[in-house]
N, CA, C and O atoms as a GROMACS GRO file, in nm:
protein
  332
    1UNK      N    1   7.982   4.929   9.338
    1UNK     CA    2   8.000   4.838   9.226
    1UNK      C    3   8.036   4.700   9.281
    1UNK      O    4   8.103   4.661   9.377
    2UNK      N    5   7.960   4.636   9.175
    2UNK     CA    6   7.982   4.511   9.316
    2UNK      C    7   8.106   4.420   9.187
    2UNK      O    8   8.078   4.428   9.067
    3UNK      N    9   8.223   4.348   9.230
    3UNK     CA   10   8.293   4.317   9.152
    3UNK      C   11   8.328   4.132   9.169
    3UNK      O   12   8.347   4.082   9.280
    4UNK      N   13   8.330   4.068   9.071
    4UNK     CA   14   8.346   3.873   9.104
    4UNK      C   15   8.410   3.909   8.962
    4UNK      O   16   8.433   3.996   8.877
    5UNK      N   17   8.427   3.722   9.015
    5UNK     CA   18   8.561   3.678   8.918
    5UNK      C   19   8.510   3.570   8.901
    5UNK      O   20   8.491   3.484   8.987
    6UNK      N   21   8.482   3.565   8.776
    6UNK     CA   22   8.415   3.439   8.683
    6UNK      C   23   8.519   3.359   8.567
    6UNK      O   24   8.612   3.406   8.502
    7UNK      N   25   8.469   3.232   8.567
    7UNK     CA   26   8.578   3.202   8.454
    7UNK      C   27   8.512   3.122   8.365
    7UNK      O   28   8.414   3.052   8.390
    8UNK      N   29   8.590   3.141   8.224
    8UNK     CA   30   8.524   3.066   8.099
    8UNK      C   31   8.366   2.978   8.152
    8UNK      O   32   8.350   2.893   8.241
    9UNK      N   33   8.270   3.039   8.059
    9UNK     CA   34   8.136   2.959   8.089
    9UNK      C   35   8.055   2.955   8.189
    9UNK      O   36   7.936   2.924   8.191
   10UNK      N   37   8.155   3.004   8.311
   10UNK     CA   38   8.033   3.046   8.429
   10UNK      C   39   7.919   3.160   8.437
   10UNK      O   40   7.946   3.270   8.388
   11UNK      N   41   7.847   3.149   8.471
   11UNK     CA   42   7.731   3.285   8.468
   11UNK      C   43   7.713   3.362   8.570
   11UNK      O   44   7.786   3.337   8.666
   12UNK      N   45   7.631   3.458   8.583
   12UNK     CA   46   7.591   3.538   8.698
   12UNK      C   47   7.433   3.584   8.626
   12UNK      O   48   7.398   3.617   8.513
   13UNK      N   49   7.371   3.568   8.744
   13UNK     CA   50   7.216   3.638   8.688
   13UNK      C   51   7.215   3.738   8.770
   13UNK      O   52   7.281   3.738   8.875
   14UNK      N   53   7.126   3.855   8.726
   14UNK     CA   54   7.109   3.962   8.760
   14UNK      C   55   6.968   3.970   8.750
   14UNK      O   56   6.915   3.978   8.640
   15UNK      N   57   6.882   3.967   8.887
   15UNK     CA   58   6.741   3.986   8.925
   15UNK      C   59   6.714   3.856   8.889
   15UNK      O   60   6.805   3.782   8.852
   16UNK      N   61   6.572   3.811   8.897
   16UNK     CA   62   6.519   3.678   8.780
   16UNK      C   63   6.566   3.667   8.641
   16UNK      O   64   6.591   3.561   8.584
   17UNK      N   65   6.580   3.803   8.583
   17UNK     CA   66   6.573   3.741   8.421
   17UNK      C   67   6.690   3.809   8.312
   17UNK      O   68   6.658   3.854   8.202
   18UNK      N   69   6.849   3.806   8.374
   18UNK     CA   70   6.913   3.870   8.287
   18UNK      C   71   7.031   3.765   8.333
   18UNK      O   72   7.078   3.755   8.446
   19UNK      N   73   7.060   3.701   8.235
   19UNK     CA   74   7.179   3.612   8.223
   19UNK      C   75   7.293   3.645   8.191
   19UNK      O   76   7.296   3.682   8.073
   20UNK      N   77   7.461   3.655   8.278
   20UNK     CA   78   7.554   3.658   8.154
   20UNK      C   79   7.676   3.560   8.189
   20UNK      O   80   7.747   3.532   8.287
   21UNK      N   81   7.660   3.520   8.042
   21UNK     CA   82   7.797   3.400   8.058
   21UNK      C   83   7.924   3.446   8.040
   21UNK      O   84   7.932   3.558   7.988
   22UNK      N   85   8.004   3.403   8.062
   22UNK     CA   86   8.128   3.452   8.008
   22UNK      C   87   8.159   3.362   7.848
   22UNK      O   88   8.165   3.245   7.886
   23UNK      N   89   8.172   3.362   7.748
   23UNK     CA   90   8.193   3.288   7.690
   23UNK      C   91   8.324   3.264   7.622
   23UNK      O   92   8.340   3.160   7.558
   24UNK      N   93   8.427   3.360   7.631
   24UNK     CA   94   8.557   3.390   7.574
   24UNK      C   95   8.651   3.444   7.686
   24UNK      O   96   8.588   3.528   7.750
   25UNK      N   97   8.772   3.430   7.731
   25UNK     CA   98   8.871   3.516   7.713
   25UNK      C   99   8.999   3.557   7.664
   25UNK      O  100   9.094   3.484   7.691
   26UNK      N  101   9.016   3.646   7.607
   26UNK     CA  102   9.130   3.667   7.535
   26UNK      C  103   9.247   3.746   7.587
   26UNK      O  104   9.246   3.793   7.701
   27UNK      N  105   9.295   3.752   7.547
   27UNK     CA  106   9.458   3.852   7.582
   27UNK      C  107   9.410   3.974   7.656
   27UNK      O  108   9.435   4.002   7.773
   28UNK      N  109   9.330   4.049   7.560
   28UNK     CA  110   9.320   4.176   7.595
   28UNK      C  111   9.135   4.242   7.596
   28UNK      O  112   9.093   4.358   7.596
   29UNK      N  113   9.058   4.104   7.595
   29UNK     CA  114   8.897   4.127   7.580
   29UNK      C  115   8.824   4.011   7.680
   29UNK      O  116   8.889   3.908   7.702
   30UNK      N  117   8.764   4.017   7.706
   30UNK     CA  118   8.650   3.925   7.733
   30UNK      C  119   8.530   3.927   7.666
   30UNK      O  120   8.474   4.037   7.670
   31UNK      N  121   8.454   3.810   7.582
   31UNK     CA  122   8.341   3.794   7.537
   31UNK      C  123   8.277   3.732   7.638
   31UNK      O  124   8.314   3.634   7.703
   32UNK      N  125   8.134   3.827   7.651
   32UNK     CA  126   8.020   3.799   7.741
   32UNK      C  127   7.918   3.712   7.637
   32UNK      O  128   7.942   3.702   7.516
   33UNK      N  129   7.783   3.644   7.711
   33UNK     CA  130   7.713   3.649   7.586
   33UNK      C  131   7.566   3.694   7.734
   33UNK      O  132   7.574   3.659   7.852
   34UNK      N  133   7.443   3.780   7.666
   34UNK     CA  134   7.385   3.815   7.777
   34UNK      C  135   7.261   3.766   7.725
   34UNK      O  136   7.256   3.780   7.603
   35UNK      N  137   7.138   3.702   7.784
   35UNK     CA  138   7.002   3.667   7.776
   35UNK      C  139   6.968   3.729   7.877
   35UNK      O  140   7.010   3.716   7.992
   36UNK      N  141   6.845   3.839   7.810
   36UNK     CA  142   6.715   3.908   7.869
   36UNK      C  143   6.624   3.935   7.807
   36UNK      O  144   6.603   3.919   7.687
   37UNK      N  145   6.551   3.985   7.899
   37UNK     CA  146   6.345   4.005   7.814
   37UNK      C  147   6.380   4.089   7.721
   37UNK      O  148   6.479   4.163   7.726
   38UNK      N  149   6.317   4.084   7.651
   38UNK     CA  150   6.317   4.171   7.478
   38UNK      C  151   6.288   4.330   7.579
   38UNK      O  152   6.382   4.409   7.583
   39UNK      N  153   6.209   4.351   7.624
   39UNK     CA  154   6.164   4.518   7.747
   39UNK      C  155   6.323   4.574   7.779
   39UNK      O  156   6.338   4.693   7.806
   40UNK      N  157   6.410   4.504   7.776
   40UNK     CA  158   6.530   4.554   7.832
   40UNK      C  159   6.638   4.567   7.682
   40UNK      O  160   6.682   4.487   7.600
   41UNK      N  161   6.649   4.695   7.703
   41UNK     CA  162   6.797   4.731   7.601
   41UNK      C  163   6.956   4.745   7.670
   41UNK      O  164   7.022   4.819   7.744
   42UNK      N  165   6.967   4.635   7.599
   42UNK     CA  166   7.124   4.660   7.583
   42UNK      C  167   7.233   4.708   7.492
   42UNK      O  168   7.236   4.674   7.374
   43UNK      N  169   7.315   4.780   7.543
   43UNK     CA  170   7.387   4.907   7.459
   43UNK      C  171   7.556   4.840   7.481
   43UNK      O  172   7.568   4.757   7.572
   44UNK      N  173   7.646   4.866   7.423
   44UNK     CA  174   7.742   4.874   7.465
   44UNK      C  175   7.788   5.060   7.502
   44UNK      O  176   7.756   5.155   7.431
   45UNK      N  177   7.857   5.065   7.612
   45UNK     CA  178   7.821   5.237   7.682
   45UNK      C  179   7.884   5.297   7.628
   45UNK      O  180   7.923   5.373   7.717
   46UNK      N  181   7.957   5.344   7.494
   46UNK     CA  182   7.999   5.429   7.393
   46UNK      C  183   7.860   5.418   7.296
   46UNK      O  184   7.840   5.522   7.233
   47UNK      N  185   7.793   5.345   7.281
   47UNK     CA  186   7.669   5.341   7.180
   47UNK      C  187   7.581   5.429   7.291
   47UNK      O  188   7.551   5.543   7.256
   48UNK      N  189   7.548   5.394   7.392
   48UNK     CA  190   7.448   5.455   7.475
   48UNK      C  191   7.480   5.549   7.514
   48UNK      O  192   7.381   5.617   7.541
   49UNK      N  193   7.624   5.627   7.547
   49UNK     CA  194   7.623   5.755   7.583
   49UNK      C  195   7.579   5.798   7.444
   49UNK      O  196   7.462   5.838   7.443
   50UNK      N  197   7.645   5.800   7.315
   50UNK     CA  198   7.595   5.866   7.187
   50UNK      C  199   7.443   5.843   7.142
   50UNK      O  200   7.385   5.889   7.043
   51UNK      N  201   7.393   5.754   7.245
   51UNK     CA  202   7.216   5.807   7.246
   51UNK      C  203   7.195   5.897   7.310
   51UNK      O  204   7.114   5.976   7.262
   52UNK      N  205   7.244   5.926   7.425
   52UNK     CA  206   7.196   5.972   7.532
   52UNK      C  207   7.224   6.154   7.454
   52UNK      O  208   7.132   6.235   7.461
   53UNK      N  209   7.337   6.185   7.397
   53UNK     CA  210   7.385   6.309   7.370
   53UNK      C  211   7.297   6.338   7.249
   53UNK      O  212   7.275   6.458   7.229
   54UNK      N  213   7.237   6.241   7.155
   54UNK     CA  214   7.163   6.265   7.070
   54UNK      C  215   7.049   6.308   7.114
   54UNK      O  216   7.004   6.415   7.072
   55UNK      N  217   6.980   6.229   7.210
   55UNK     CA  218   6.867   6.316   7.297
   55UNK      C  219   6.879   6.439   7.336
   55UNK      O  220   6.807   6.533   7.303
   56UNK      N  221   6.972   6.440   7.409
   56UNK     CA  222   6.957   6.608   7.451
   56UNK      C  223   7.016   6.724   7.356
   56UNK      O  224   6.997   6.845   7.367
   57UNK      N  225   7.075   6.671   7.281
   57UNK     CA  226   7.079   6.757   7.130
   57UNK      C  227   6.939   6.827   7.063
   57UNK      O  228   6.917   6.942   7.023
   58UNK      N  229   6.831   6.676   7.069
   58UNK     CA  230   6.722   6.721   6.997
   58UNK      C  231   6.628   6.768   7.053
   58UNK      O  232   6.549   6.841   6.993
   59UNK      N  233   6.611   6.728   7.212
   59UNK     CA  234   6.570   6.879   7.254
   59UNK      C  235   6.592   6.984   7.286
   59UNK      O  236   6.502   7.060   7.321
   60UNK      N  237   6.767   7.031   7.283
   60UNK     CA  238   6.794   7.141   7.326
   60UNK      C  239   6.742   7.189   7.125
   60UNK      O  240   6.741   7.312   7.127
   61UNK      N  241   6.721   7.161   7.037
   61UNK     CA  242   6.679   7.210   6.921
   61UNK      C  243   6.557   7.253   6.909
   61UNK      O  244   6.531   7.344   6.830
   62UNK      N  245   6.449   7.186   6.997
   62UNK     CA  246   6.359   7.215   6.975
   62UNK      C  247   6.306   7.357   7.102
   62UNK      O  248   6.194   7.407   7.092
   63UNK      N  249   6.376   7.389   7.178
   63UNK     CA  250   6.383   7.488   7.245
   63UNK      C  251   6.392   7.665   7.178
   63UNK      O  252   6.490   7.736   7.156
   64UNK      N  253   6.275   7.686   7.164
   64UNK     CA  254   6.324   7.823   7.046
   64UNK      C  255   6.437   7.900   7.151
   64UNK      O  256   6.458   7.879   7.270
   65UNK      N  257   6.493   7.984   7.068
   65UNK     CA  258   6.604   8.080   7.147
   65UNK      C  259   6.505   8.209   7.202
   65UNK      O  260   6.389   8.214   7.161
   66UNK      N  261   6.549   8.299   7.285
   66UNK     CA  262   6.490   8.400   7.350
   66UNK      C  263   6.430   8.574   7.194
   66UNK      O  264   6.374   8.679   7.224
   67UNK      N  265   6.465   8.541   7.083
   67UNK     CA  266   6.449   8.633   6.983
   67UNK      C  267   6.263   8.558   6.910
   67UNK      O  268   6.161   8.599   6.853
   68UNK      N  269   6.335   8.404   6.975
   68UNK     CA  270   6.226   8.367   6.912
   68UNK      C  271   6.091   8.367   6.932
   68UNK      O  272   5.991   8.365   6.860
   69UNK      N  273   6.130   8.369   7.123
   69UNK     CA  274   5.990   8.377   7.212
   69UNK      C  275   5.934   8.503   7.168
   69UNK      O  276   5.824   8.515   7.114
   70UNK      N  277   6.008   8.588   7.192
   70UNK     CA  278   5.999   8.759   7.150
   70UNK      C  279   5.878   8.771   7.018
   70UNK      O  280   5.759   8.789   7.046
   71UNK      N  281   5.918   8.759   6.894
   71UNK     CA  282   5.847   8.709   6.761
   71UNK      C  283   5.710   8.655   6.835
   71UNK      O  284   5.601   8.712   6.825
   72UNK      N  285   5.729   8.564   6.892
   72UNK     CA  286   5.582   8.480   6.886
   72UNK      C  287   5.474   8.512   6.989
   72UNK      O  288   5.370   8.447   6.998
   73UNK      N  289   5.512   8.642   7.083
   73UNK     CA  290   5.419   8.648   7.168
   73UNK      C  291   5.324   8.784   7.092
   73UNK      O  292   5.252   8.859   7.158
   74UNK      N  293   5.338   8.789   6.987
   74UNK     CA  294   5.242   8.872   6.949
   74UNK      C  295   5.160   8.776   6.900
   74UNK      O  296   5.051   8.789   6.956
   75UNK      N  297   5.158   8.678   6.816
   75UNK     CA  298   5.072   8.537   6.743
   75UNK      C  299   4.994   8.509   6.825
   75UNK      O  300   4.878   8.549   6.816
   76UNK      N  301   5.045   8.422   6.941
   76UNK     CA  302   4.964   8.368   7.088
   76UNK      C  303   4.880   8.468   7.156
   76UNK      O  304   4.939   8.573   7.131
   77UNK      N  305   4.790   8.492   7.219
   77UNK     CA  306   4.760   8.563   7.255
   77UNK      C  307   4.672   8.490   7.378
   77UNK      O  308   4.570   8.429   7.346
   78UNK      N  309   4.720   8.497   7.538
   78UNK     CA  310   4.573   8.461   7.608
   78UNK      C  311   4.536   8.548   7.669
   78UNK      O  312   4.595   8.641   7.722
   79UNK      N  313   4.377   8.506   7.661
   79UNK     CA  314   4.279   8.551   7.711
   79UNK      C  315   4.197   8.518   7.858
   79UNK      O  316   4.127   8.417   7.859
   80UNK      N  317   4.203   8.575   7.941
   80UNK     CA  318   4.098   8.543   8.073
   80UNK      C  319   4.031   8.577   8.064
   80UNK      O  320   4.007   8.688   8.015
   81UNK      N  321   3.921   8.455   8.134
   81UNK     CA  322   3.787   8.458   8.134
   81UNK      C  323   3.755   8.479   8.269
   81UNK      O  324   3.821   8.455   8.370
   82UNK      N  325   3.612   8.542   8.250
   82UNK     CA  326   3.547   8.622   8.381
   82UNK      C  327   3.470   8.517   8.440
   82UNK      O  328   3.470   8.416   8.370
   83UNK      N  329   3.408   8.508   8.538
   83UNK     CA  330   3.338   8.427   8.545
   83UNK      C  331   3.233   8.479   8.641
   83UNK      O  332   3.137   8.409   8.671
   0.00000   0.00000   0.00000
């Protein structure tokens, strides 16, 4: 982790195209303000972990359970071909 010490209004860029200023500090916060390409999302990381858990929520849902595989391998059926 790489760590600096910036003060009111100074910036740091990150690669060519991600800007962040400092624009505030307070008692107990710092306001950033950040410019980047629209391609790049930014989350604050309590929003993005609760994406991240929503993802794997919805595919651990879409995973039938083992009663279910059971049920469906009579439906499916493959066939090999001779050749």
């Amino acid at each position: 982790m790489l760590v600096v010490t910036r003060k009111k209004d100074e910036k740091l860029i990150i690669g060519n195209e991600i800007e962040i200023q400092v624009l505030r500090i307070g008692r107990d916060n710092v306001r950033l303000g950040i410019k980047a390409p629209s391609h790049i999302s930014i989350y604050r990381y309590e929003i993005y972990e609760a994406i991240k858990q929503e993802n794997v929520n919805a595919v651990q849902s879409q995973i039938p359970d083992k009663s279910m595989m059971e049920s469906l391998k009579g439906v499916f059926r493959v066939e090999s071909k001779e050749e």
